[in-house]
BAKOL-322131 format. One record per atom (N, C-alpha, C): x, y, z. Coordinates in steps of 0.02 Angstrom, whole numbers. Each point is the difference from the previous one (the first is absolute). Layout:
BEGIN
{x X; y Y; z Z}
...
This chain:
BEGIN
{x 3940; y 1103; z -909}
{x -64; y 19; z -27}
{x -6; y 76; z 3}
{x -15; y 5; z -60}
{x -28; y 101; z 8}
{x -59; y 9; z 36}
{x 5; y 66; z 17}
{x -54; y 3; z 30}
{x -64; y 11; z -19}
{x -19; y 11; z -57}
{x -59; y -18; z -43}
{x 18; y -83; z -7}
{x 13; y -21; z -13}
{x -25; y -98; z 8}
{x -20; y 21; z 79}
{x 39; y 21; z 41}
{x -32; y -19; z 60}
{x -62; y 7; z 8}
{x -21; y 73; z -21}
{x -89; y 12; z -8}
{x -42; y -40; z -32}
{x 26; y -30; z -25}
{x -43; y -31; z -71}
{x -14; y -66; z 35}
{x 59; y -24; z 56}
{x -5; y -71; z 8}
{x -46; y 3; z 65}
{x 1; y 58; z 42}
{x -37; y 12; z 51}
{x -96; y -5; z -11}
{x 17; y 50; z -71}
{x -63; y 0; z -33}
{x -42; y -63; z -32}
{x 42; y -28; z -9}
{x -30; y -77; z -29}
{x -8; y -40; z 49}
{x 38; y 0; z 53}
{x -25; y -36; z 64}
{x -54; y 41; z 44}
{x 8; y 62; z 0}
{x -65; y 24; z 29}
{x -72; y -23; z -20}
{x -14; y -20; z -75}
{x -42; y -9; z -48}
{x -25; y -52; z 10}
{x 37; y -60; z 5}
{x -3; y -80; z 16}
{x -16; y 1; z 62}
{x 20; y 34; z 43}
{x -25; y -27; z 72}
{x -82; y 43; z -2}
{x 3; y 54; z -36}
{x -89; y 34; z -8}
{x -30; y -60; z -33}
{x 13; y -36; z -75}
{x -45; y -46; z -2}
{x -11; y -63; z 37}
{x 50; y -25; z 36}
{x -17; y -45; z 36}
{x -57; y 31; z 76}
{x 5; y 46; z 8}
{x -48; y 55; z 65}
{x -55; y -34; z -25}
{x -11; y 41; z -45}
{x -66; y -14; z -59}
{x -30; y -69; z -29}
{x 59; y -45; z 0}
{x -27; y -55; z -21}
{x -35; y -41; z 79}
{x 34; y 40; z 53}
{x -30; y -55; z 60}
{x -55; y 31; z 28}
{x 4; y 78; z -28}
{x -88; y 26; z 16}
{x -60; y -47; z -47}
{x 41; y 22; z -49}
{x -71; y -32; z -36}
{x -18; y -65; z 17}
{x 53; y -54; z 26}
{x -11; y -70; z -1}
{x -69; y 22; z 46}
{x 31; y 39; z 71}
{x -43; y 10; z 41}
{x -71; y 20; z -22}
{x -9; y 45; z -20}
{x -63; y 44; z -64}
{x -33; y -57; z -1}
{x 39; y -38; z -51}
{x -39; y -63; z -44}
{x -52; y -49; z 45}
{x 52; y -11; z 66}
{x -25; y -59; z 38}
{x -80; y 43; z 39}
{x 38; y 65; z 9}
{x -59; y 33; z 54}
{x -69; y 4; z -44}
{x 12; y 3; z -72}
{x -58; y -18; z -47}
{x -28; y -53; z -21}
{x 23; y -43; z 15}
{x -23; y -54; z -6}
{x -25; y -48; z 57}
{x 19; y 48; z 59}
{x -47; y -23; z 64}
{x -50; y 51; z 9}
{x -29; y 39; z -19}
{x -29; y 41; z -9}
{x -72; y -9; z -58}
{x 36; y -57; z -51}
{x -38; y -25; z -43}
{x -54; y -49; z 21}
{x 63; y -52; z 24}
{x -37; y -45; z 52}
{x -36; y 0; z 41}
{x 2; y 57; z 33}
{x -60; y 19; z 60}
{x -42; y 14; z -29}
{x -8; y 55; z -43}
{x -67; y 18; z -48}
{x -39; y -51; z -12}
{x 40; y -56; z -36}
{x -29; y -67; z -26}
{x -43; y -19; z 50}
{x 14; y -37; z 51}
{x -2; y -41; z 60}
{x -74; y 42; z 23}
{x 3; y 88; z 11}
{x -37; y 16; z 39}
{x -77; y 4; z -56}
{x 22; y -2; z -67}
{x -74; y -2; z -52}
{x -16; y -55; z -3}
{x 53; y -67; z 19}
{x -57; y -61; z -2}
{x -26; y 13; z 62}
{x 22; y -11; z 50}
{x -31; y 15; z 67}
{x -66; y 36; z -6}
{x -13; y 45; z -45}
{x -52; y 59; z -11}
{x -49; y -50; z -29}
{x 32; y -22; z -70}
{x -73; y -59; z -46}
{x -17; y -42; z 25}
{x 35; y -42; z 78}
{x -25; y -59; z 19}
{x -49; y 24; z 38}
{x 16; y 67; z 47}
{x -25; y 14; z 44}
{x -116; y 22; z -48}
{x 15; y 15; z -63}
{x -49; y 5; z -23}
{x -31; y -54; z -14}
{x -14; y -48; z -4}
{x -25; y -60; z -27}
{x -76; y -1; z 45}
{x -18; y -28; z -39}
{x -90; y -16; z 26}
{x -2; y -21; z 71}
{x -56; y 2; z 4}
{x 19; y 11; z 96}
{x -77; y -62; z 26}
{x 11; y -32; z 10}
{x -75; y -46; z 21}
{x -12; y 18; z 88}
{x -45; y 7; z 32}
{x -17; y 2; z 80}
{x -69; y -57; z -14}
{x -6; y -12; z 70}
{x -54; y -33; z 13}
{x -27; y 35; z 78}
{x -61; y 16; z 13}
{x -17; y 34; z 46}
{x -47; y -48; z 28}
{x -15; y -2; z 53}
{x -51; y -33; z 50}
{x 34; y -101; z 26}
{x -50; y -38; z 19}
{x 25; y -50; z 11}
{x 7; y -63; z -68}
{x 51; y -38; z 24}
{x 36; y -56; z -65}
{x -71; y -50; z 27}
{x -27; y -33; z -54}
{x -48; y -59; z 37}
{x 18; y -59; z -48}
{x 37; y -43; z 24}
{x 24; y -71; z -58}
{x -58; y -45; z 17}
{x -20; y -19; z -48}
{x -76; y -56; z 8}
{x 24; y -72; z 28}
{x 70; y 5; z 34}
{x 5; y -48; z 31}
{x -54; y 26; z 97}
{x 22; y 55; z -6}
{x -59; y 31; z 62}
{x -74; y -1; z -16}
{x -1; y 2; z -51}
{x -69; y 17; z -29}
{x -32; y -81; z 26}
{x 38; y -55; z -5}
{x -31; y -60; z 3}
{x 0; y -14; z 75}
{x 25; y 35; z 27}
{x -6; y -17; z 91}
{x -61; y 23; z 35}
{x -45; y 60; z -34}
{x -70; y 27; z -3}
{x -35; y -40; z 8}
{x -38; y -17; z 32}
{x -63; y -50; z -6}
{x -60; y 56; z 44}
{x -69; y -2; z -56}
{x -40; y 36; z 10}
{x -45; y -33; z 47}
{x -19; y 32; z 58}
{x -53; y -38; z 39}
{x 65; y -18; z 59}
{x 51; y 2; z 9}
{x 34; y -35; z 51}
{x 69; y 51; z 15}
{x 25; y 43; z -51}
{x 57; y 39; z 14}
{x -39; y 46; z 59}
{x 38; y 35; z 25}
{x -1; y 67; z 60}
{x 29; y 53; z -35}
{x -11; y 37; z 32}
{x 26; y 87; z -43}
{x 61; y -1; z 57}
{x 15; y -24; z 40}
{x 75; y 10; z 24}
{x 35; y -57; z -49}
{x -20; y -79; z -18}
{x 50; y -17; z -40}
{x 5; y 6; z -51}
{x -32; y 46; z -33}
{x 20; y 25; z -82}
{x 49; y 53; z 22}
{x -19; y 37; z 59}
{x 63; y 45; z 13}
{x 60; y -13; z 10}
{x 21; y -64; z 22}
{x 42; y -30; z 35}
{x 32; y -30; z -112}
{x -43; y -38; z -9}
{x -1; y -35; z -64}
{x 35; y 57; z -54}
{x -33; y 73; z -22}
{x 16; y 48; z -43}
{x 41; y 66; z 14}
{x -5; y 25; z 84}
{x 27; y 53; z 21}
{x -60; y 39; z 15}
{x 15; y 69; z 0}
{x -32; y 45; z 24}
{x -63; y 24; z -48}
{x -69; y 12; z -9}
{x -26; y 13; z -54}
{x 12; y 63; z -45}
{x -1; y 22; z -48}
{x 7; y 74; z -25}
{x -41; y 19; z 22}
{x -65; y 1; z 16}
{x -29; y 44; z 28}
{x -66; y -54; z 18}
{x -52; y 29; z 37}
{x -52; y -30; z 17}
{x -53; y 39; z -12}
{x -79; y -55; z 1}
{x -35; y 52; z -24}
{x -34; y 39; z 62}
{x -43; y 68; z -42}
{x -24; y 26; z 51}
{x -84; y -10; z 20}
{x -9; y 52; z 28}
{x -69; y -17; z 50}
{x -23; y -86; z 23}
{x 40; y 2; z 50}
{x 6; y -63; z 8}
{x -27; y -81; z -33}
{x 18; y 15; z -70}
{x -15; y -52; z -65}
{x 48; y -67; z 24}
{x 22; y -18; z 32}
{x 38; y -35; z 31}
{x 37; y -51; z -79}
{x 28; y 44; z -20}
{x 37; y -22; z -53}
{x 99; y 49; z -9}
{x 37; y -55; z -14}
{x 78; y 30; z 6}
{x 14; y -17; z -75}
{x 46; y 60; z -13}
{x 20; y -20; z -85}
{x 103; y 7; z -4}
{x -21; y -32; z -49}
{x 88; y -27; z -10}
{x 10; y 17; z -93}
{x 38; y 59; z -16}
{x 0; y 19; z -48}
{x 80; y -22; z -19}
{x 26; y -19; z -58}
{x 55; y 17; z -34}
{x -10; y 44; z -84}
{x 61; y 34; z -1}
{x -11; y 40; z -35}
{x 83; y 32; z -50}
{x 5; y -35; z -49}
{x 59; y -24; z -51}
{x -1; y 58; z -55}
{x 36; y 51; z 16}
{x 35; y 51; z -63}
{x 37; y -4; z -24}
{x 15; y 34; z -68}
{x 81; y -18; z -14}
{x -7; y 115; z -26}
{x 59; y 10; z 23}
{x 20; y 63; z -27}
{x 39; y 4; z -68}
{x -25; y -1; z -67}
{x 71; y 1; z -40}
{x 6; y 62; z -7}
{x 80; y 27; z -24}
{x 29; y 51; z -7}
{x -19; y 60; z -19}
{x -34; y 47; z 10}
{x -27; y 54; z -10}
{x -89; y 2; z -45}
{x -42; y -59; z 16}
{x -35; y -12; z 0}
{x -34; y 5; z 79}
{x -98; y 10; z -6}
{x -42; y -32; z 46}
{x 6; y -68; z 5}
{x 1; y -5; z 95}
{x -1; y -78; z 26}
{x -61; y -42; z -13}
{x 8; y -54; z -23}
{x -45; y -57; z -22}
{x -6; y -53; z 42}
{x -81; y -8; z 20}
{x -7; y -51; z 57}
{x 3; y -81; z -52}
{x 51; y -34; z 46}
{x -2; y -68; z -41}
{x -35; y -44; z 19}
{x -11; y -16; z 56}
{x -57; y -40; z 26}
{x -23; y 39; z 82}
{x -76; y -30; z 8}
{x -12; y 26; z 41}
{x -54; y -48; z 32}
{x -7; y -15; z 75}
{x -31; y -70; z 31}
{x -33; y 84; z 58}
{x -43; y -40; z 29}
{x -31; y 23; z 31}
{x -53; y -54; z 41}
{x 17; y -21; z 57}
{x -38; y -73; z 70}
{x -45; y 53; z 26}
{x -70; y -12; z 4}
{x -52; y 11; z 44}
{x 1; y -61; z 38}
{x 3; y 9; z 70}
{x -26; y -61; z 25}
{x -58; y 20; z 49}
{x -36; y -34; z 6}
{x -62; y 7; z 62}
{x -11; y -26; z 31}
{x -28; y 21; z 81}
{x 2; y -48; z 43}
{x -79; y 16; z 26}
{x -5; y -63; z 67}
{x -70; y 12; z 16}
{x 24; y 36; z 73}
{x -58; y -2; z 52}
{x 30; y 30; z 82}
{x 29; y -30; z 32}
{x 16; y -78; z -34}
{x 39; y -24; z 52}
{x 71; y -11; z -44}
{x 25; y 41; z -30}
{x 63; y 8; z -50}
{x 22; y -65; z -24}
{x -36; y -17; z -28}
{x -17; y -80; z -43}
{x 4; y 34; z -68}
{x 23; y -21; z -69}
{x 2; y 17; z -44}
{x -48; y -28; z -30}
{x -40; y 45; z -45}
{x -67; y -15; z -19}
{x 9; y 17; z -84}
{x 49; y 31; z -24}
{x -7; y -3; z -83}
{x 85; y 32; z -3}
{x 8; y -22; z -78}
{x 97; y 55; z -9}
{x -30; y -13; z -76}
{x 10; y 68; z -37}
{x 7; y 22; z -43}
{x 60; y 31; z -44}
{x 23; y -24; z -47}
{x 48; y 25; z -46}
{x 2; y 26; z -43}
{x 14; y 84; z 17}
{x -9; y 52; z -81}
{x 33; y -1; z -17}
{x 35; y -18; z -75}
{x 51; y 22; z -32}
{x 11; y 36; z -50}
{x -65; y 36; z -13}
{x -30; y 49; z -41}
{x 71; y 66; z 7}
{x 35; y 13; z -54}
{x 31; y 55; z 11}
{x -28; y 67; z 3}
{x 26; y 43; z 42}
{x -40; y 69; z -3}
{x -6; y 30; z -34}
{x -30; y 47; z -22}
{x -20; y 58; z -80}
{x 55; y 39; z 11}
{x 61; y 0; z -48}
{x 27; y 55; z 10}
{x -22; y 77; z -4}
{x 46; y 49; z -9}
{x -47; y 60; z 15}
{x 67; y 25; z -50}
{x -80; y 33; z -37}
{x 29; y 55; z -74}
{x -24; y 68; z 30}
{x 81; y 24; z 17}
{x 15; y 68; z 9}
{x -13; y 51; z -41}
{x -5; y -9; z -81}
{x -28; y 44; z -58}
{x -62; y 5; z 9}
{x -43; y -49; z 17}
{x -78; y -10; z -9}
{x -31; y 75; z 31}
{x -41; y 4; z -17}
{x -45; y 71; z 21}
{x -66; y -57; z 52}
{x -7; y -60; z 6}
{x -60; y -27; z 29}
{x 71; y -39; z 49}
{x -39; y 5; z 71}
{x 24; y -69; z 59}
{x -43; y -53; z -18}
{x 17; y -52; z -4}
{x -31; y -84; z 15}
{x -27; y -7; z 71}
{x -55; y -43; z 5}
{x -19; y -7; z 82}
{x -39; y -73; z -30}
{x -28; y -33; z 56}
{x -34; y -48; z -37}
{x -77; y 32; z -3}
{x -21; y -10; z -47}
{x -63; y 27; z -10}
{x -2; y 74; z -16}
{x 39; y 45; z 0}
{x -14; y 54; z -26}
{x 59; y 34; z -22}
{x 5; y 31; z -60}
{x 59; y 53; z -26}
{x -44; y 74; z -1}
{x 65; y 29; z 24}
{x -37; y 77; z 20}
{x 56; y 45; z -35}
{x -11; y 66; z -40}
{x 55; y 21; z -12}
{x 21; y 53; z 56}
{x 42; y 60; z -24}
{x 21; y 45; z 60}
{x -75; y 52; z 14}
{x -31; y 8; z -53}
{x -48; y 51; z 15}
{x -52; y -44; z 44}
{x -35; y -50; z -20}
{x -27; y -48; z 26}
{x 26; y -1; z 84}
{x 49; y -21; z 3}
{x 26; y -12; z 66}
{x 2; y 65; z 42}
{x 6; y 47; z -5}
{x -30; y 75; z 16}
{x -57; y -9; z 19}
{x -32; y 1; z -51}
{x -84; y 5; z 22}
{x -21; y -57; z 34}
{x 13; y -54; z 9}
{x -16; y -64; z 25}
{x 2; y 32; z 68}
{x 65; y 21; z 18}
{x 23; y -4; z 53}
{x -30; y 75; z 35}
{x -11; y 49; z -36}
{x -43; y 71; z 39}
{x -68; y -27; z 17}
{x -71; y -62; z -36}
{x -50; y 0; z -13}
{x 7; y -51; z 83}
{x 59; y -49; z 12}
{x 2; y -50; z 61}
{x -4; y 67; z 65}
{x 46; y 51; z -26}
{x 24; y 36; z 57}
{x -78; y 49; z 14}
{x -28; y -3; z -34}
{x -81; y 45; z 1}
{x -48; y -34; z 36}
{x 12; y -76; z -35}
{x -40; y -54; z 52}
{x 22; y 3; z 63}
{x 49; y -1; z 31}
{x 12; y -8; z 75}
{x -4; y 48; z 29}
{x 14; y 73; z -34}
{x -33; y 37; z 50}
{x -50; y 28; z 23}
C-alpha cells in the first residue's frame, strides 16, 4: 500500500468511528429528550388536576337520622351533645340556646366561592336543660357584592357616605 492509500484509509476509518461517536450521542440526546418531555407532561397534568373545583364543608355534618333521636320536651343539652358533637357556637347573654351550623361551598377555578347549601339548628332549652324548641334555617346567606357602593343589613342599606355620618352622629350621641 502507498502511503497516500494509507492516509486515505486511516481517514475513512477515522470518519466512521466519528459517525458512529455521534450516532450514540444523539441516541443519548434523543432519549434525554424524551424524558424530559415526559416529565413536562406528567408535571402539567398534575398542575390541571390539581385545579379542579374544590367543595369544603365547614361546621358540623347533621344526618336526619340524628335529627330523629331529638325529642322535644325530653332530650337534655348533654344528649344532643353526646347525639351531634360539640355545638358551633352557643348563644349569648345567657339565652340558653346552642347552634349547630353546616356550611357547603364549592370553589370553581378562578371564580368567587358559592355557598351550596346551608342548615343552620337553633335549639333551646329551659333551666333545667330540657329541650324546649329546635329550629331549622336553611335559608342561604346573602352573598356579598363587592362592586356594590351600598352594604346589605337586614333592615337597612347604607352607602359609604351614609355610613360615615351614621357612624360620627352614634359617636356624638355617646359622648
Amino acid at each position: 500500500m502507498s502511503h497516500q492509500m494509507m492516509h486515505v484509509y486511516f481517514f475513512i476509518r477515522y470518519l466512521s468511528n466519528i459517525s458512529k461517536t455521534n450516532l450514540k450521542h444523539t441516541l443519548i440526546m434523543t432519549n434525554i429528550q424524551h424524558l424530559i418531555s415526559g416529565a413536562i407532561c406528567v408535571f402539567a397534568l398534575l398542575f390541571l388536576i390539581s385545579c379542579a373545583a374544590q367543595e369544603t364543608t365547614h361546621g358540623n355534618q347533621i344526618a336526619a337520622i340524628d335529627i330523629d333521636k331529638i325529642q322535644i320536651g325530653s332530650t337534655r343539652k348533654s344528649e344532643l351533645k353526646i347525639i351531634l358533637g360539640p355545638p358551633s357556637f352557643e348563644g349569648s347573654f345567657a339565652s340558653k340556646k346552642i347552634y349547630y351550623s353546616n356550611v357547603k361551598r364549592q370553589s370553581p377555578l378562578g371564580q368567587k366561592a358559592v355557598i351550596n347549601s346551608s342548615d343552620l339548628y337553633a335549639f333551646e332549652f329551659d333551666d333545667n336543660d330540657i329541650l324546649l324548641d329546635m329550629i331549622n334555617i336553611t335559608e342561604l346567606p346573602n352573598s356579598v357584592n363587592y362592586e356594590s357602593e351600598k352594604t346589605t343589613a337586614p333592615g337597612v342599606q347604607l352607602g359609604i357616605l351614609e355610613q360615615i355620618f351614621f357612624n360620627l352622629r352614634r359617636r356624638q350621641n355617646t359622648e
